[in-house]
Backbone as CSV, one residue per row, in Angstrom:
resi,resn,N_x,N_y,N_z,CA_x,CA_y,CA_z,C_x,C_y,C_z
1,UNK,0.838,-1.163,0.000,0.000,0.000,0.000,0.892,1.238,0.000
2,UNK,0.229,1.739,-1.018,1.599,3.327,-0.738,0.943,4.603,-0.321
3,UNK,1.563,5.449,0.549,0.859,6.583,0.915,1.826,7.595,0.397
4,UNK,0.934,8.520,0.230,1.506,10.134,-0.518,2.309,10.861,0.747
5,UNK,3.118,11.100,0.114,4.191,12.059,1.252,3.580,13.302,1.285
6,UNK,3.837,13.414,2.892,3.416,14.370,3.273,4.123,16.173,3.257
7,UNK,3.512,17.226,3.147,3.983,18.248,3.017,5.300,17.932,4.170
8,UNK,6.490,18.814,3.814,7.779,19.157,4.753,7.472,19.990,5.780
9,UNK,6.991,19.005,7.052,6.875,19.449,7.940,7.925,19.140,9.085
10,UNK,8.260,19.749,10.328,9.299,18.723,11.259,8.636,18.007,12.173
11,UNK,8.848,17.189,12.665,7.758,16.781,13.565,8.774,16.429,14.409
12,UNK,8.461,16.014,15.921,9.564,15.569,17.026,10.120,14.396,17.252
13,UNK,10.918,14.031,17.364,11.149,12.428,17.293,11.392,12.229,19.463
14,UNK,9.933,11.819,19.615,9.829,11.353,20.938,10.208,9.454,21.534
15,UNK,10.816,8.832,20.572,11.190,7.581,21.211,12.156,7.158,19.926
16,UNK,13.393,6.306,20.034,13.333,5.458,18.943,13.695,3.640,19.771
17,UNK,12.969,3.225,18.901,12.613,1.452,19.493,13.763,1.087,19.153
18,UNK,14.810,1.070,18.446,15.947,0.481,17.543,16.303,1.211,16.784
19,UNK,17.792,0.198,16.018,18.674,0.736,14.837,17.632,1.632,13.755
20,UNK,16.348,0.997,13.419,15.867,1.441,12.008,14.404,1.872,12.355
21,UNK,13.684,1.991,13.319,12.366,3.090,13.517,12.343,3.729,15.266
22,UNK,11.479,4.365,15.090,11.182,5.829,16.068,9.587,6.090,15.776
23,UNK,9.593,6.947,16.828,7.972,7.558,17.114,8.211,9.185,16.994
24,UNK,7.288,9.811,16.129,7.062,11.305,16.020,5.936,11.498,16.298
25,UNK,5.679,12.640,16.806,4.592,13.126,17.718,4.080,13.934,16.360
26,UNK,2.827,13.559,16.043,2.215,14.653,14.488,1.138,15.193,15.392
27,UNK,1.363,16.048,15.074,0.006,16.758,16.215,-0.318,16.252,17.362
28,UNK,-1.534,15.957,17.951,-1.652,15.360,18.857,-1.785,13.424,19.127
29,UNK,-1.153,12.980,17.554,-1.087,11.776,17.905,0.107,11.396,17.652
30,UNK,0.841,9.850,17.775,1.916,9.572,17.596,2.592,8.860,16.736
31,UNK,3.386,8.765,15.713,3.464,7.687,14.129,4.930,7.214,14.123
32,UNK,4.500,5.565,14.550,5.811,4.846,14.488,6.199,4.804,13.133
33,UNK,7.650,5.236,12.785,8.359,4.850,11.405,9.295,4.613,11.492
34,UNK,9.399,3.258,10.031,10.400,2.401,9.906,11.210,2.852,8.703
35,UNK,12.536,3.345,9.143,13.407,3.077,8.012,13.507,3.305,6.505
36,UNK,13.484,3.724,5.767,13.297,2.857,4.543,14.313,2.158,4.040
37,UNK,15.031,1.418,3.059,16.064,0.807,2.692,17.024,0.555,3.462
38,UNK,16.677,0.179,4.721,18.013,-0.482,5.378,17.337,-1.547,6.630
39,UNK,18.066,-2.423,7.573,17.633,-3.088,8.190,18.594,-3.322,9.369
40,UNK,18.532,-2.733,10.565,18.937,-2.714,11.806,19.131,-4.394,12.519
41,UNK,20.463,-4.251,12.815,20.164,-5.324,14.097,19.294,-5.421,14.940
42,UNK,18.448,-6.830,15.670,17.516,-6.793,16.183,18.258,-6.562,18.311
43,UNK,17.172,-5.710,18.728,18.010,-5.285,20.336,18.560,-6.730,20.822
44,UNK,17.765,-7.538,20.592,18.977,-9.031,21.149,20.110,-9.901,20.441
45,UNK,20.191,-8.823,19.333,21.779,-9.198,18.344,22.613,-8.430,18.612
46,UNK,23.783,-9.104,18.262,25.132,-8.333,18.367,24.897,-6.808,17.921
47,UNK,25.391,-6.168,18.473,25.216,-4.924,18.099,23.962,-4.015,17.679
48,UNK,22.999,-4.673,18.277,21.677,-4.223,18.469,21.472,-3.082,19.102
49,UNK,21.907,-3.059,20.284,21.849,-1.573,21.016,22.443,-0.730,20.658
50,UNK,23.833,-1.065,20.458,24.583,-0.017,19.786,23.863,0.436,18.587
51,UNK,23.653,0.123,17.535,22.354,0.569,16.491,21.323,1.662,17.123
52,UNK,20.503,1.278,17.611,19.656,1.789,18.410,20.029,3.082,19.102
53,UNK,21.022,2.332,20.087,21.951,3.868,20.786,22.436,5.229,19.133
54,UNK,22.843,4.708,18.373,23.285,5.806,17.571,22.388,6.467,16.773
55,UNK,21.039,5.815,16.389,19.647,6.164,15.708,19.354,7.228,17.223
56,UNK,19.256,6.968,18.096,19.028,8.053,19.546,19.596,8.924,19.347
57,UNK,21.263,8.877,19.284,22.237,9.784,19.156,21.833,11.365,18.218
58,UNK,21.365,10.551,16.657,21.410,11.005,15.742,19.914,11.824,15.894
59,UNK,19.048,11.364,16.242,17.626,12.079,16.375,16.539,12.033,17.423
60,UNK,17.003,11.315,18.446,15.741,11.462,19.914,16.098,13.153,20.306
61,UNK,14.570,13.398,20.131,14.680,14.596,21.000,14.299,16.114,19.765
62,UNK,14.909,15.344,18.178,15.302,16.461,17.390,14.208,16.511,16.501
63,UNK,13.984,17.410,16.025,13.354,17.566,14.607,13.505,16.824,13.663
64,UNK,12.280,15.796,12.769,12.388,15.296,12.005,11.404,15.567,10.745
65,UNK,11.826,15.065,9.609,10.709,15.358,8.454,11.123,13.687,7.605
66,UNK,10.187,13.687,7.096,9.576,12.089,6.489,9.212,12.398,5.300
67,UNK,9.664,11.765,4.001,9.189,11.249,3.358,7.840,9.903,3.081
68,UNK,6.938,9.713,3.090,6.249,8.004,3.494,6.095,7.252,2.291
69,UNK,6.502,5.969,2.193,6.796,5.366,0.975,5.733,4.439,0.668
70,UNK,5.286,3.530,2.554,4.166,2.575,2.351,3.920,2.629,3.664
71,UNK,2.970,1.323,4.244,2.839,0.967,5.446,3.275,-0.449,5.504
72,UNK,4.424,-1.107,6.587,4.432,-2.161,6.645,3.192,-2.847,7.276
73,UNK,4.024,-4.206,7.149,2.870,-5.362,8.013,2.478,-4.803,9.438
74,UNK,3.236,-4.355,10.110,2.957,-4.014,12.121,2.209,-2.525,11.732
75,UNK,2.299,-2.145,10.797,1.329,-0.320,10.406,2.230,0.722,10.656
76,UNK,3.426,0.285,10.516,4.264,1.686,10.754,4.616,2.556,9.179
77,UNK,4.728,3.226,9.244,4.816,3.754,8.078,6.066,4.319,7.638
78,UNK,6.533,2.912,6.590,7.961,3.353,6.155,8.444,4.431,5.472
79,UNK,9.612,4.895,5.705,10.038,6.514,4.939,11.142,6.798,5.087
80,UNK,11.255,7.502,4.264,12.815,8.119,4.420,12.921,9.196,5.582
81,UNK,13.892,9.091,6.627,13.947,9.945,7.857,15.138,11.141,7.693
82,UNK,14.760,12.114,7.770,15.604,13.073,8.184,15.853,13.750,9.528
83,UNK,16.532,13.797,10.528,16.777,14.140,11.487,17.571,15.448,11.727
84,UNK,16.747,16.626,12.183,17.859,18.069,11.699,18.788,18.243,10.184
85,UNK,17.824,17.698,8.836,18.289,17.903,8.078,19.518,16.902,7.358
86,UNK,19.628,15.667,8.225,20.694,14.523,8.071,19.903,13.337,7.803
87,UNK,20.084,12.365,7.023,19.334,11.617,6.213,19.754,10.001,7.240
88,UNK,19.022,9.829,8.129,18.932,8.992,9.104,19.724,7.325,8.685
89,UNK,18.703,7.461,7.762,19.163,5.638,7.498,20.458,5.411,6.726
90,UNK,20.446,6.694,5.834,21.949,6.870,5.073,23.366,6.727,6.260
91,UNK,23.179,7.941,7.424,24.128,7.473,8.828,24.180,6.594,9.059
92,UNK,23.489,5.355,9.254,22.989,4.454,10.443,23.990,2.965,9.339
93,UNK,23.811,3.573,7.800,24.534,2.493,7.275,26.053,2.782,6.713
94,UNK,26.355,3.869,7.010,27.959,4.551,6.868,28.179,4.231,8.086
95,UNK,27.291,4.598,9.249,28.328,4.330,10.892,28.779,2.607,11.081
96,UNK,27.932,1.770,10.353,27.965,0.433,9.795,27.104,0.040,10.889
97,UNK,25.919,0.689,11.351,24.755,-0.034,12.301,23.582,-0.462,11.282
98,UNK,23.497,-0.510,10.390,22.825,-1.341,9.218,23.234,-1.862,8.123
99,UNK,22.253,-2.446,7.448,22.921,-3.563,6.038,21.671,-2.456,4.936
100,UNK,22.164,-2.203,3.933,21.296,-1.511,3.002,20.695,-2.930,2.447
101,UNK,19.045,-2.484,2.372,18.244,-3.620,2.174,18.968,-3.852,0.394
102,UNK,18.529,-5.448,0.131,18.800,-5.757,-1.215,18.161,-5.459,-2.572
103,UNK,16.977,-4.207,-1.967,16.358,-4.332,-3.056,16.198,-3.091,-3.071
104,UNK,17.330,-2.340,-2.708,17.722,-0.483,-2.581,18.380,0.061,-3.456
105,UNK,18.520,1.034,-3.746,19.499,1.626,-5.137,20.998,1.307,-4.594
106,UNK,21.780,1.551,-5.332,22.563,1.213,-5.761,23.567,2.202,-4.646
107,UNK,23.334,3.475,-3.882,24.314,4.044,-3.488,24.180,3.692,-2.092
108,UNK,23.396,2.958,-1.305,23.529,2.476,-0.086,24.441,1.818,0.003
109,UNK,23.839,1.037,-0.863,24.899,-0.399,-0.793,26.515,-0.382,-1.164
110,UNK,27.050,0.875,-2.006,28.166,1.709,-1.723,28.512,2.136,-0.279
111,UNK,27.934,2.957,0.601,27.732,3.134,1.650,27.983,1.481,2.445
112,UNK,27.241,0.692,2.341,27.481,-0.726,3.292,28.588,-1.495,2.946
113,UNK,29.113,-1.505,1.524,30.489,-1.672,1.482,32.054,-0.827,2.004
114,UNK,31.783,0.795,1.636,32.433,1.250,2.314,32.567,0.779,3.968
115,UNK,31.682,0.568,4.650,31.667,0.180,6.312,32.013,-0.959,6.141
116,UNK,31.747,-1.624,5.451,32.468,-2.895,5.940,33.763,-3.125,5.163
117,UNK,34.385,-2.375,4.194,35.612,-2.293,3.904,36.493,-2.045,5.427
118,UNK,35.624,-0.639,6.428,36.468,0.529,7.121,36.372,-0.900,8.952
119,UNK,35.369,-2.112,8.645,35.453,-2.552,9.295,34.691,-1.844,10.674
120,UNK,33.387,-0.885,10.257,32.709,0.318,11.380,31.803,-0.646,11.448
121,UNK,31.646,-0.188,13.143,30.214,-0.744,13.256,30.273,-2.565,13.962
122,UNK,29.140,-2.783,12.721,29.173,-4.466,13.194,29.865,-5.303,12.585
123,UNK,30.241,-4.674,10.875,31.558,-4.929,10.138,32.980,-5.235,10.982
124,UNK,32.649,-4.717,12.415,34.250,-5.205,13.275,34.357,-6.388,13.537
125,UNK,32.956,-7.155,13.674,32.552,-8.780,13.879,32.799,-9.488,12.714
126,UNK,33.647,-10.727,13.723,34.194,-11.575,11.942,33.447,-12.134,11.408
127,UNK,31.973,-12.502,11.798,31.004,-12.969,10.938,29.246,-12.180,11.279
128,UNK,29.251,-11.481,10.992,28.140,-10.899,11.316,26.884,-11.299,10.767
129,UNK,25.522,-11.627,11.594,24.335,-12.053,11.385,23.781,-11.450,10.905
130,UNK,23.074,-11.620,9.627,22.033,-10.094,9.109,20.762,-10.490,9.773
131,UNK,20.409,-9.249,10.200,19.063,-9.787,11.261,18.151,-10.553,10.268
132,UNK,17.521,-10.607,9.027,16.880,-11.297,8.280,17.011,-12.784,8.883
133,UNK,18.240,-12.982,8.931,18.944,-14.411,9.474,18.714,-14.855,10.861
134,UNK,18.845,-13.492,12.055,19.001,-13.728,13.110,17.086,-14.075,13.359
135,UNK,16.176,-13.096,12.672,15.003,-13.176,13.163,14.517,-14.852,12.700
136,UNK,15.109,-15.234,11.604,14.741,-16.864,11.465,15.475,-18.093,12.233
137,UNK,16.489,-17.576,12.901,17.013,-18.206,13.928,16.435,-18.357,14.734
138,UNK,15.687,-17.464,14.945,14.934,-17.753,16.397,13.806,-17.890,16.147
139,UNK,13.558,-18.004,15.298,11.995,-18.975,15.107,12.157,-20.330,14.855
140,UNK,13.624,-20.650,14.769,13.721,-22.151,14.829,13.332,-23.323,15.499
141,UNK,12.559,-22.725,16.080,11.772,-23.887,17.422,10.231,-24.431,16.606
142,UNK,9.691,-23.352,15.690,8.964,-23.990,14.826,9.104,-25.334,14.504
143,UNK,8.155,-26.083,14.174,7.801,-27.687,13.612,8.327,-27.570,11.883
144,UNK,9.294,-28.609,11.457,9.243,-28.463,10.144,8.190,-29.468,9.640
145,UNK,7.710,-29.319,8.480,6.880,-30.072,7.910,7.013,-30.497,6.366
146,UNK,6.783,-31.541,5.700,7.227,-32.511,4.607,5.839,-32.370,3.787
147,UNK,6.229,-31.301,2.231,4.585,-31.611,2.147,4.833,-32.622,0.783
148,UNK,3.598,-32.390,-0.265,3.181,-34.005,-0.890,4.485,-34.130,-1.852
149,UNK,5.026,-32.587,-2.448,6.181,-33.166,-3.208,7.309,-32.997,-2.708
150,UNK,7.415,-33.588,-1.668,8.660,-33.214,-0.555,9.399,-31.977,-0.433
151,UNK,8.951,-30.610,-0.640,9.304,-29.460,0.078,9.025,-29.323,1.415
152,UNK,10.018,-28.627,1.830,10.007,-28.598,3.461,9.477,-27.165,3.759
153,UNK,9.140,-27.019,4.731,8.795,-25.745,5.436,8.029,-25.724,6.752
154,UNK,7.903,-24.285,7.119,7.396,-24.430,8.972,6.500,-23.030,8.555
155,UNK,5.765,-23.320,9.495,4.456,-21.879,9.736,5.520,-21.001,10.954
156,UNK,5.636,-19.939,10.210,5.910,-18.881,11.118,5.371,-17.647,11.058
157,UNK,4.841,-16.813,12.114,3.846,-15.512,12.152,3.014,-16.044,11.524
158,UNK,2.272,-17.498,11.008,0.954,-17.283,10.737,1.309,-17.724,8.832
159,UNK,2.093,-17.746,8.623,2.600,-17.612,7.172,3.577,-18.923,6.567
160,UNK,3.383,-19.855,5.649,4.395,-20.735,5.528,5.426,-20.450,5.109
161,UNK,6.534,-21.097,5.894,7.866,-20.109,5.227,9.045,-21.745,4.797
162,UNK,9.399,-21.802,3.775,9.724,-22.346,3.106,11.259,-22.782,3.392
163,UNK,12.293,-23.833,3.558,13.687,-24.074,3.337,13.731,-24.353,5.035
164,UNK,13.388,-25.295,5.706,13.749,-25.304,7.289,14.843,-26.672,6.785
């Protein structure tokens, strides 16, 4: 679902949950947003907080303005974040506290190589988990199941997810 961006307004950035979304106060209500093109360690991965801690660093407290691109699955509404005029998720994957998603243009992912050339970030870890990975790790307690033409897979969130 895509929503129309909204006029350039600033709005406050009163919480952020993690590496890749935050809460802005729009008038009198409050709009969790996620990220756009990048993907944060989760707070119980390596370098989860630290993520988190530097998304704080960079904008709790400050003026923000949004682009909105869609709404994910949980209803937050993904976008491009600016924080005092600094392009949030672009930092968050130069400081090397994110992986530029795979299906992003082309200059993030410049950006996520540079960090992990410079070894910043979570790039200092000799094998680092992309949370994509870490969040199916831990759904590994799921049941696998054998269906009629022997593909494997397990129900997770409600959804069959394929390769256990």
């Amino acid at each position: 679902m895509l929503v129309a961006p909204l006029a350039a307004h600033a709005y406050r950035v009163i919480s952020v949950a993690d590496g890749d979304s935050m809460t802005v106060q729009v008038g009198r209500s409050r709009l969790k947003l996620r990220l756009a093109g990048i993907d944060a360690p989760e707070i119980k991965q390596a370098f989860g907080r630290q993520a988190g801690q530097s998304l704080r660093q960079l904008c709790s407290g400050k003026d923000a303005q949004y682009d909105a691109i869609a709404i994910d699955r949980f209803g937050r509404t993904v976008a491009t974040v600016r924080c005092n005029g600094i392009d949030a998720g672009r930092t968050q994957v130069e400081r090397g506290m994110a992986w530029a998603s795979a299906r992003n243009d082309s200059a993030l992912k410049v950006l996520e190589t540079m960090a992990r050339n410079s070894r910043r970030g979570l790039w200092s870890a000799p094998h680092p988990v992309a949370p994509w990975q870490f969040r199916r790790r831990t759904s590994q307690d799921a049941t696998c199941h054998t269906g009629p033409r022997g593909g494997r897979y397990q129900w997770l969130n409600g959804r069959k997810a394929y390769g256990c």
